[in-house]
DSSP file (Angstrom, degrees, kcal/mol; ACC not computed):
  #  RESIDUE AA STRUCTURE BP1 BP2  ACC     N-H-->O    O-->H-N    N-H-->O    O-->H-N    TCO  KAPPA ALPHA  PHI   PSI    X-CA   Y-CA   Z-CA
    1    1 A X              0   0    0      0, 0.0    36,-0.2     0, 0.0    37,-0.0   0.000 360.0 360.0 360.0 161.7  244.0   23.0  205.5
    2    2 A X        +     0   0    0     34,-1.7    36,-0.2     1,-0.1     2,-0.2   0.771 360.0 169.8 -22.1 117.2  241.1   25.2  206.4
    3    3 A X        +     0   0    0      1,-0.2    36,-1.6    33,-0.1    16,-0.1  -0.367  42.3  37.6-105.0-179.9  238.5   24.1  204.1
    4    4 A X        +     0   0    0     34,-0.2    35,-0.6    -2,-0.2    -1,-0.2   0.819  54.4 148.0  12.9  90.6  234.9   24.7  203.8
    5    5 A X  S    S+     0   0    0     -3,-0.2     4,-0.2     2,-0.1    -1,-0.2   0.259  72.2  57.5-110.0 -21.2  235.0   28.0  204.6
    6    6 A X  S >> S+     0   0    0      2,-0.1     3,-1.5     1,-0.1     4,-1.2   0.746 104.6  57.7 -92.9 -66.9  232.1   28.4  202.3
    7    7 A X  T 34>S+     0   0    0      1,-0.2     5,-0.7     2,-0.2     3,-0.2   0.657  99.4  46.8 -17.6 -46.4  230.2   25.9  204.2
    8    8 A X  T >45S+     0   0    0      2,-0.2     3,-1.3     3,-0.2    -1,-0.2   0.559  99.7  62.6 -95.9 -19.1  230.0   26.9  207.5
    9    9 A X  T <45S+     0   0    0     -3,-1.5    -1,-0.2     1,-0.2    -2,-0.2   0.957 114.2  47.7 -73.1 -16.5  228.9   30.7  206.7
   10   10 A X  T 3<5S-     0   0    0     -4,-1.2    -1,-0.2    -3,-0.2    -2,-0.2   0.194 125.1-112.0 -60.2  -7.3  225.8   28.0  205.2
   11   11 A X  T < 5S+     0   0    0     -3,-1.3     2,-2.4     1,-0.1     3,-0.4   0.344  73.8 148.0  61.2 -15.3  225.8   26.0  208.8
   12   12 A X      < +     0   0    0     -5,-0.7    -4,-0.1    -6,-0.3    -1,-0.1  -0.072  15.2 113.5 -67.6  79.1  227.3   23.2  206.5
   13   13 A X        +     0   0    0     -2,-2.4     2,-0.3    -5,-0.1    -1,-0.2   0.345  53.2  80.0-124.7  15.0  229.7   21.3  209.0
   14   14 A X  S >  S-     0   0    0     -3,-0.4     3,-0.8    26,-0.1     2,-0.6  -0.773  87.5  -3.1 -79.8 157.4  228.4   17.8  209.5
   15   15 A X  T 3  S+     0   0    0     -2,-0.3    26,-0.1     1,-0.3    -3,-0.0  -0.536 132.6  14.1  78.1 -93.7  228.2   14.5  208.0
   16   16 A X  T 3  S+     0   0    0     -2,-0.6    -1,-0.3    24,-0.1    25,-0.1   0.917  95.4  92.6 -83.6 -51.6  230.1   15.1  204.7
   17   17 A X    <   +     0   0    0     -3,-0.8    24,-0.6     1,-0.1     2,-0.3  -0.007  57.4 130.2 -34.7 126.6  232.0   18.7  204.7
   18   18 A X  B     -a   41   0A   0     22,-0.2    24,-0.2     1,-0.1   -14,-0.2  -0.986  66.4-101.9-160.0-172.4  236.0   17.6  206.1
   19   19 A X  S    S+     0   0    0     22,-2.2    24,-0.2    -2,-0.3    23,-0.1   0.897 102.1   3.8-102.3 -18.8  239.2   18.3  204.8
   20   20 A X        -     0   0    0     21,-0.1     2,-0.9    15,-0.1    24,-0.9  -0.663  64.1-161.6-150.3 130.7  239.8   15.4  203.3
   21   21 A X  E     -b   44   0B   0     22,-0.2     2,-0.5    -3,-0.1    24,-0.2  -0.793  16.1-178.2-135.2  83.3  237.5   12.1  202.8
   22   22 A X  E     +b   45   0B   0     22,-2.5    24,-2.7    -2,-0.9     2,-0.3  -0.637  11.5 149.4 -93.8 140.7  239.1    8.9  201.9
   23   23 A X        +     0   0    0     -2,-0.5    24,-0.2    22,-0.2    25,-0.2  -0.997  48.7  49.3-162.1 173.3  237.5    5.6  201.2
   24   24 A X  S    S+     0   0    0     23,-1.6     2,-0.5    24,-0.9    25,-0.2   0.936  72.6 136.4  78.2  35.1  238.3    2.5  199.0
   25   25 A X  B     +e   49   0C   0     23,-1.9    25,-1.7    22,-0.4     2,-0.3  -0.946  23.9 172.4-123.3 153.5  241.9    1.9  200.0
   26   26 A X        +     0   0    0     -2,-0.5    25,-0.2    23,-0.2    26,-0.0  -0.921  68.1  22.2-153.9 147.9  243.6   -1.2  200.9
   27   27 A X  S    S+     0   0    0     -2,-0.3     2,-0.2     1,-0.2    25,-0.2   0.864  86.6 152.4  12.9  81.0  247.0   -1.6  201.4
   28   28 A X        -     0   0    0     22,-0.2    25,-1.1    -3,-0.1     2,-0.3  -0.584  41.6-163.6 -94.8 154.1  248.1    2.0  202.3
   29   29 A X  E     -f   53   0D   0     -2,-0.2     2,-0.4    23,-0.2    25,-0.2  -0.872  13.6-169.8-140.8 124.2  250.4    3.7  204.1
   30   30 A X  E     +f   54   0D   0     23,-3.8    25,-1.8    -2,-0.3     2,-0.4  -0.936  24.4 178.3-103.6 129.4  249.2    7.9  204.9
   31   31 A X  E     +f   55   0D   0     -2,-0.4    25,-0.2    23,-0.2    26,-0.1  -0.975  48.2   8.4-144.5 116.5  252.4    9.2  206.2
   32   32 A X  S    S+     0   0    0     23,-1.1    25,-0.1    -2,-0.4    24,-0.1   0.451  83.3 162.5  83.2  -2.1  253.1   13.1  207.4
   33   33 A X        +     0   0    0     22,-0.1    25,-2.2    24,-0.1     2,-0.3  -0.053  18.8 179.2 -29.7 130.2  249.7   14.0  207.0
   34   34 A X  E     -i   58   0E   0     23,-0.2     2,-0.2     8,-0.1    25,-0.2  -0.976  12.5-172.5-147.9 159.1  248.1   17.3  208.7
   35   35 A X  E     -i   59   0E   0     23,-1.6    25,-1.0    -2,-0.3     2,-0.2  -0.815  28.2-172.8-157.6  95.2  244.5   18.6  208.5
   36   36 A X  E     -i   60   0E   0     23,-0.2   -34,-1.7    -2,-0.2    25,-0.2  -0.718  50.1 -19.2-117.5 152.9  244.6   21.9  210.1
   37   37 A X  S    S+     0   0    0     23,-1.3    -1,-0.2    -2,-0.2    25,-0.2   0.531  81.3 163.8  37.4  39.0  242.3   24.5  211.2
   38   38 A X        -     0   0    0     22,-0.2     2,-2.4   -36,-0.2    25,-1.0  -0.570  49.8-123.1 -89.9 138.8  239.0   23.0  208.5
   39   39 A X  S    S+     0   0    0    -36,-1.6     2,-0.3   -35,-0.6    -1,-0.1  -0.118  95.7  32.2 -79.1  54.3  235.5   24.1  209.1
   40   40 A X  S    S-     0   0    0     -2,-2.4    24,-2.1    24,-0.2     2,-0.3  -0.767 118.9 -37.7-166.9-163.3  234.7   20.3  209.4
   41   41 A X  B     -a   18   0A   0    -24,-0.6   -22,-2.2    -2,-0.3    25,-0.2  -0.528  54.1-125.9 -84.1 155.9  236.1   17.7  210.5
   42   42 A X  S    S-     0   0    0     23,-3.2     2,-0.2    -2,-0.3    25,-0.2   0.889  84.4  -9.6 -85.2 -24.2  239.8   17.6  209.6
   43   43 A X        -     0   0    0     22,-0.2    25,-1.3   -24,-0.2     2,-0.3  -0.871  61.0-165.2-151.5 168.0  240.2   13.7  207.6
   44   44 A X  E     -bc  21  68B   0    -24,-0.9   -22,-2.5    -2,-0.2     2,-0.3  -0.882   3.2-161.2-164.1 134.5  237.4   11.3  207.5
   45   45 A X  E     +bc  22  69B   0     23,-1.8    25,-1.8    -2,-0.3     2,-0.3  -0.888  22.3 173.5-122.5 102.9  238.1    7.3  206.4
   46   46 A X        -     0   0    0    -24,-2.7   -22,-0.4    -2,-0.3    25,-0.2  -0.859  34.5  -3.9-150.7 132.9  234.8    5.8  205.4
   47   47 A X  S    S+     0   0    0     -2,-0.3   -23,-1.6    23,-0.2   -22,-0.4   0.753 112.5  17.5  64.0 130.8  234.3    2.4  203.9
   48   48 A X  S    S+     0   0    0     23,-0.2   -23,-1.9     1,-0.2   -24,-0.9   0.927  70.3 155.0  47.5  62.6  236.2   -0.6  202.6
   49   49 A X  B     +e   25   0C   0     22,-0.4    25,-2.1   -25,-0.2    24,-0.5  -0.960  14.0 159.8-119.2 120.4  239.4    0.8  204.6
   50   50 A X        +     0   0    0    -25,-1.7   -22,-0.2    -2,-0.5    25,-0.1  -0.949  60.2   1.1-139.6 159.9  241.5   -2.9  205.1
   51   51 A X  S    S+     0   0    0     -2,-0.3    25,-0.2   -25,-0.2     2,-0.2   0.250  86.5 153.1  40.5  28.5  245.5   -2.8  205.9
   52   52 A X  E     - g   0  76D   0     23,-1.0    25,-3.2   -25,-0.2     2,-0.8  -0.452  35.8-146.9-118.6 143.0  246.2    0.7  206.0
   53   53 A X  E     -fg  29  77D   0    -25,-1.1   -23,-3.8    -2,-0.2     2,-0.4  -0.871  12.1-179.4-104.4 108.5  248.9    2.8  207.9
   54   54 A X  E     +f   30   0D   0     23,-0.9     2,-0.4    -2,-0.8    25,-0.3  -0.970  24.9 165.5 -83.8 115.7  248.3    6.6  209.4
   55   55 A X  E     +f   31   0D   0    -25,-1.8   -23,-1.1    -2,-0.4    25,-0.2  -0.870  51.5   4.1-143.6 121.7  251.3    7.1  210.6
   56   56 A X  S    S+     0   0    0     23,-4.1     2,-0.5    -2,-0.4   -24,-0.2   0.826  86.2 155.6  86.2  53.3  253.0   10.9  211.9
   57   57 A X        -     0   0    0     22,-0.3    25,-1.4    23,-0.3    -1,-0.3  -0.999  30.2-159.4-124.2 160.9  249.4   12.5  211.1
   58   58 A X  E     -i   34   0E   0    -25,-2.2   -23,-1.6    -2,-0.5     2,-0.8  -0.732  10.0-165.9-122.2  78.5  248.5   15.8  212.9
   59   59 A X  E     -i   35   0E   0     -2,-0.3    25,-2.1   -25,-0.2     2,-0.5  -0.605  20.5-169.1 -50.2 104.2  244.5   17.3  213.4
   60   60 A X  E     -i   36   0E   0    -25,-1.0   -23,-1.3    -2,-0.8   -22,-0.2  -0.991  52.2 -42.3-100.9  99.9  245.1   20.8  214.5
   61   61 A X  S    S+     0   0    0     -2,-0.5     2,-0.3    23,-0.3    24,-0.1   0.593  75.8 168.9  92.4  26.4  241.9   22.9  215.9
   62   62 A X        -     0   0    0     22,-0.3    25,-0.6   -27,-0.2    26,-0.3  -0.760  45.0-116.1 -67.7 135.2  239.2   21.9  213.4
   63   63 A X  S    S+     0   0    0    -25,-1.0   -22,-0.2    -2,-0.3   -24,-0.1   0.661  98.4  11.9 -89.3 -27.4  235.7   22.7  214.1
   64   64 A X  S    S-     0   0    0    -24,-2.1    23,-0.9     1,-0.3   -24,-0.2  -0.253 121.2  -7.2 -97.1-125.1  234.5   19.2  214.4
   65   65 A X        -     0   0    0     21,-0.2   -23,-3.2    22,-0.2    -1,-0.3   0.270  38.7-149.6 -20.5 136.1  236.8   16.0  214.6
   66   66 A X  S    S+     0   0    0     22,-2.4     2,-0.3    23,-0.5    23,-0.2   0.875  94.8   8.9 -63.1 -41.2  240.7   15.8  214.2
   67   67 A X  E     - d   0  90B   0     22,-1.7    24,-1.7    21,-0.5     2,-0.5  -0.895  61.5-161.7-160.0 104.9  239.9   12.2  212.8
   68   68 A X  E     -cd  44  91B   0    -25,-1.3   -23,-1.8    -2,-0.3     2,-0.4  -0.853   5.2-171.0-112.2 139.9  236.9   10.3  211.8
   69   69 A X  E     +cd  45  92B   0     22,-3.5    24,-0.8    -2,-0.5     2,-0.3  -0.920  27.5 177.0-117.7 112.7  237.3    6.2  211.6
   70   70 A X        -     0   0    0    -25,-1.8   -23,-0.2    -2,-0.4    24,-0.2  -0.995  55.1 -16.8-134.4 168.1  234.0    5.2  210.0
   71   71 A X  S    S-     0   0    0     23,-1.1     2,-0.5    22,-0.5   -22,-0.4   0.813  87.9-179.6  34.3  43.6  232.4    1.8  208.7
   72   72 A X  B     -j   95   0F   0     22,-0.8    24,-2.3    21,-0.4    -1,-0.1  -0.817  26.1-170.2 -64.6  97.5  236.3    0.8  209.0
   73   73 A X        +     0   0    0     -2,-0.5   -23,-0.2   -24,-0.5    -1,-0.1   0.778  52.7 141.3 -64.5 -43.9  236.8   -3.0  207.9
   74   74 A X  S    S-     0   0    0    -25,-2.1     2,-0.2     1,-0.2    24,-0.1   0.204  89.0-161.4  59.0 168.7  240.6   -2.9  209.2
   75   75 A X        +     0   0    0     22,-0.4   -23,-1.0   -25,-0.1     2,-0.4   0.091  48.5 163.7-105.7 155.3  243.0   -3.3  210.2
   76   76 A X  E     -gh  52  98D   0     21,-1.8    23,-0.7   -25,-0.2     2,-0.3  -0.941  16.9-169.1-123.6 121.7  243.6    0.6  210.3
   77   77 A X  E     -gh  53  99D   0    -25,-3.2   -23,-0.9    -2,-0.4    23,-0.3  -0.818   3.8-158.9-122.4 103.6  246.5    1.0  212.5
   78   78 A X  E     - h   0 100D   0     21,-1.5    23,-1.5    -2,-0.3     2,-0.4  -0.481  16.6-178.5 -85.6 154.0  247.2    5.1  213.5
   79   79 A X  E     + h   0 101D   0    -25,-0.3   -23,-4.1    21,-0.2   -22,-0.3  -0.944  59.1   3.8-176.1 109.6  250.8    5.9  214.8
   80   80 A X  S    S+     0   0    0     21,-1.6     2,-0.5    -2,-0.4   -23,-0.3   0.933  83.5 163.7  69.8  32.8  252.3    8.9  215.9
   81   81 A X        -     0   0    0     20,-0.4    23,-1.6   -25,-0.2     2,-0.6  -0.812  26.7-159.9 -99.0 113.9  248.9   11.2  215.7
   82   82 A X  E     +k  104   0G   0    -25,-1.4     2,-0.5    -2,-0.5    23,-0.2  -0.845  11.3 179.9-108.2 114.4  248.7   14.2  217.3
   83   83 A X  E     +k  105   0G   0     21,-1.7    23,-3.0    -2,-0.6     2,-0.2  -0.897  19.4 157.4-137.9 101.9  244.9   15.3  217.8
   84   84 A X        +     0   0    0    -25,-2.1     2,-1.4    -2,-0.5   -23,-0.3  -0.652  56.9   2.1-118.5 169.8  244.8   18.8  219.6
   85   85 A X  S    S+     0   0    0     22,-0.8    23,-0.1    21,-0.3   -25,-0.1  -0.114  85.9 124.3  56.8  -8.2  242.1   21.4  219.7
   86   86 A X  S    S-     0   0    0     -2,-1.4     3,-0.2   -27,-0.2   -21,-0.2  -0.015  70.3-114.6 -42.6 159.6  239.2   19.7  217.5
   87   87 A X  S    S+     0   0    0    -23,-0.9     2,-0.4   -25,-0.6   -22,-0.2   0.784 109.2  19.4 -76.4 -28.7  235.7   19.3  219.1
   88   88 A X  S    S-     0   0    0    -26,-0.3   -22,-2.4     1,-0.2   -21,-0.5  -0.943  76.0-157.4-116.4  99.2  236.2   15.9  218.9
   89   89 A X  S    S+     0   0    0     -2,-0.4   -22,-1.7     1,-0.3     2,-0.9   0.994  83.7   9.5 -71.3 -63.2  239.7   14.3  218.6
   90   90 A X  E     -d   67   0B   0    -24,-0.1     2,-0.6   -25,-0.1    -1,-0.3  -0.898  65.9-164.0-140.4 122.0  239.1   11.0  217.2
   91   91 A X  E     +d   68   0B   0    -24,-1.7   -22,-3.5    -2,-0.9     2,-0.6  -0.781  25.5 166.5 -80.1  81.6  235.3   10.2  215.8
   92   92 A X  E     +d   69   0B   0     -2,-0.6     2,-0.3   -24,-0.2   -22,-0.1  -0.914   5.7 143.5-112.5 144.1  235.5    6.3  215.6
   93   93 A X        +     0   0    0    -24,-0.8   -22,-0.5    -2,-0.6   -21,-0.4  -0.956  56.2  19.2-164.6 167.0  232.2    4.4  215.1
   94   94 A X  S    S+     0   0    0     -2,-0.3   -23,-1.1   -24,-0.2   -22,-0.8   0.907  98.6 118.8  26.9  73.5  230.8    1.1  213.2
   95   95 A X  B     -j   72   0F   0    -24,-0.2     3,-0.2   -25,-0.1   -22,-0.2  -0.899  46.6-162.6-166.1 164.0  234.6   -0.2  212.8
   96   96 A X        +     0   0    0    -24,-2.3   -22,-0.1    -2,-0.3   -20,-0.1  -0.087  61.6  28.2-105.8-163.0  236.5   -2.8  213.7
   97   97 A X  S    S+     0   0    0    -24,-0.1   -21,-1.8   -23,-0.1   -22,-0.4   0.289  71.5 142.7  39.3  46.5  240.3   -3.5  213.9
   98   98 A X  E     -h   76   0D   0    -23,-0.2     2,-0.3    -3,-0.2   -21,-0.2  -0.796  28.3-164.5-121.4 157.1  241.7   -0.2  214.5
   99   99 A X  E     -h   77   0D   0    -23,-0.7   -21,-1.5    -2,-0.3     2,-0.4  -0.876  11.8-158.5-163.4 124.5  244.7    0.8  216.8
  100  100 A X  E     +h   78   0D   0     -2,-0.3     2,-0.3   -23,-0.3   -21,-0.2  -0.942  23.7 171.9 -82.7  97.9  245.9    3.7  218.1
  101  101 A X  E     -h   79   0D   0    -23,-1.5   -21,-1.6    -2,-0.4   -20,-0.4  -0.903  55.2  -6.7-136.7 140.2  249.2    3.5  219.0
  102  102 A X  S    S+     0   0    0     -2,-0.3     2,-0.2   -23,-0.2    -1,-0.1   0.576  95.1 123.8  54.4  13.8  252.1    6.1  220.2
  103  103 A X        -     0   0    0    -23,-0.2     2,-0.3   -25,-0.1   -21,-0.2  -0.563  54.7-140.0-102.4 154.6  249.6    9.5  219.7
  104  104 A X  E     -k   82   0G   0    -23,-1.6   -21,-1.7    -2,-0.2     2,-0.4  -0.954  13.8-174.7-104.8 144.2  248.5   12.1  221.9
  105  105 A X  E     +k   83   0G   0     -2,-0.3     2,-0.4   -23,-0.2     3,-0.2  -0.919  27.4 150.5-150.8  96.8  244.8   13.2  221.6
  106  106 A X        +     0   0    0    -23,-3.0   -21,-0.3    -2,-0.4    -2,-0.0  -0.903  45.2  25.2-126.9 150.3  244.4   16.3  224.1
  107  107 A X              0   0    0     -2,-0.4   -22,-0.8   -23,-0.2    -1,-0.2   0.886 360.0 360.0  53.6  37.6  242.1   19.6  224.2
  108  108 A X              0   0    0     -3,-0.2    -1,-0.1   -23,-0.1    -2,-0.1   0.436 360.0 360.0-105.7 360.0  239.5   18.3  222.3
Protein backbone atom coordinates (compact mmCIF):
# COMPACT_ATOMS: atom_id res chain seq x y z
CA UNK A 1 0.00 0.00 0.00
CA UNK A 2 0.83 3.45 -1.13
CA UNK A 3 3.96 2.96 -2.97
CA UNK A 4 5.97 5.04 -5.13
CA UNK A 5 5.54 7.95 -3.45
CA UNK A 6 8.95 8.88 -4.54
CA UNK A 7 7.91 8.45 -8.11
CA UNK A 8 5.26 10.52 -8.76
CA UNK A 9 6.86 13.84 -7.03
CA UNK A 10 9.40 12.60 -10.43
CA UNK A 11 6.00 12.24 -12.83
CA UNK A 12 7.04 8.46 -12.56
CA UNK A 13 3.51 6.64 -12.71
CA UNK A 14 3.34 4.69 -15.88
CA UNK A 15 4.43 1.50 -17.46
CA UNK A 16 6.54 0.02 -14.62
CA UNK A 17 5.88 1.97 -11.11
CA UNK A 18 2.76 -0.35 -9.27
CA UNK A 19 2.39 -1.74 -6.07
CA UNK A 20 3.14 -4.88 -6.78
CA UNK A 21 4.41 -6.65 -10.30
CA UNK A 22 4.08 -10.28 -10.63
CA UNK A 23 5.12 -12.50 -13.54
CA UNK A 24 6.33 -16.05 -14.08
CA UNK A 25 3.68 -17.89 -12.05
CA UNK A 26 1.84 -20.97 -12.93
CA UNK A 27 -0.27 -22.71 -10.78
CA UNK A 28 -1.26 -19.99 -8.17
CA UNK A 29 -3.74 -19.17 -6.08
CA UNK A 30 -3.40 -14.94 -4.76
CA UNK A 31 -5.93 -14.88 -2.09
CA UNK A 32 -6.93 -11.76 0.34
CA UNK A 33 -4.89 -9.47 -1.57
CA UNK A 34 -5.30 -5.51 -1.35
CA UNK A 35 -3.30 -2.75 -3.18
CA UNK A 36 -4.40 0.37 -1.73
CA UNK A 37 -3.98 3.97 -2.26
CA UNK A 38 -0.28 3.39 -4.69
CA UNK A 39 0.98 6.18 -6.81
CA UNK A 40 0.67 3.63 -9.75
CA UNK A 41 -1.15 1.22 -10.53
CA UNK A 42 -2.21 -0.98 -7.63
CA UNK A 43 -0.93 -5.00 -8.98
CA UNK A 44 0.20 -5.53 -12.40
CA UNK A 45 0.46 -9.53 -13.81
CA UNK A 46 2.71 -9.49 -16.79
CA UNK A 47 3.99 -12.53 -18.72
CA UNK A 48 3.88 -16.31 -18.58
CA UNK A 49 0.73 -16.02 -16.06
CA UNK A 50 -1.01 -19.80 -16.87
CA UNK A 51 -3.61 -21.40 -14.11
CA UNK A 52 -3.69 -18.82 -11.58
CA UNK A 53 -6.43 -17.81 -8.97
CA UNK A 54 -7.09 -14.00 -7.68
CA UNK A 55 -9.49 -14.57 -5.62
CA UNK A 56 -11.03 -11.87 -2.57
CA UNK A 57 -8.47 -9.09 -3.97
CA UNK A 58 -9.32 -5.37 -3.35
CA UNK A 59 -7.70 -2.11 -5.63
CA UNK A 60 -8.62 0.86 -3.46
CA UNK A 61 -8.12 4.56 -5.08
CA UNK A 62 -4.76 4.09 -6.80
CA UNK A 63 -3.64 6.75 -9.15
CA UNK A 64 -3.67 4.53 -12.22
CA UNK A 65 -5.24 0.99 -12.44
CA UNK A 66 -6.75 -1.20 -9.57
CA UNK A 67 -5.56 -4.20 -11.70
CA UNK A 68 -3.45 -4.65 -14.77
CA UNK A 69 -3.85 -8.27 -16.78
CA UNK A 70 -0.98 -8.02 -19.29
CA UNK A 71 0.54 -10.39 -22.04
CA UNK A 72 -1.62 -13.03 -19.86
CA UNK A 73 -1.26 -16.68 -21.35
CA UNK A 74 -4.20 -17.95 -18.90
CA UNK A 75 -6.24 -19.04 -17.69
CA UNK A 76 -6.23 -16.21 -14.93
CA UNK A 77 -9.52 -16.52 -13.35
CA UNK A 78 -10.30 -13.15 -10.77
CA UNK A 79 -13.03 -13.84 -8.05
CA UNK A 80 -14.43 -11.71 -5.51
CA UNK A 81 -12.42 -8.30 -6.60
CA UNK A 82 -13.41 -5.25 -5.51
CA UNK A 83 -11.93 -2.32 -7.89
CA UNK A 84 -13.14 1.13 -6.55
CA UNK A 85 -11.68 4.59 -7.03
CA UNK A 86 -8.56 3.81 -9.47
CA UNK A 87 -8.33 5.68 -12.82
CA UNK A 88 -8.77 2.67 -14.38
CA UNK A 89 -10.27 -0.42 -12.63
CA UNK A 90 -9.14 -3.28 -14.47
CA UNK A 91 -6.24 -2.61 -17.34
CA UNK A 92 -6.48 -5.89 -19.38
CA UNK A 93 -4.74 -6.01 -22.80
CA UNK A 94 -2.70 -8.63 -25.12
CA UNK A 95 -4.28 -11.66 -22.98
CA UNK A 96 -6.24 -14.37 -23.37
CA UNK A 97 -8.25 -16.65 -21.01
CA UNK A 98 -9.09 -14.44 -18.26
CA UNK A 99 -12.40 -14.33 -16.21
CA UNK A 100 -13.87 -12.11 -14.07
CA UNK A 101 -16.20 -13.49 -11.98
CA UNK A 102 -18.42 -12.38 -8.77
CA UNK A 103 -16.41 -8.63 -8.49
CA UNK A 104 -17.56 -5.24 -8.51
CA UNK A 105 -15.47 -2.66 -10.45
CA UNK A 106 -17.10 0.91 -9.76
CA UNK A 107 -15.86 4.69 -9.58
CA UNK A 108 -13.04 4.26 -11.66
Amino acid sequence: DYNNWRGVAFGATGWAPCGWKLSHLEWVVLRRVRSVGNHASGGWLDDVIRHVLIDDFAGLNNLRSGLSVEAVEGPLEITGAFLAGNSTGLNLFDSRSVTLRGSVVTDN
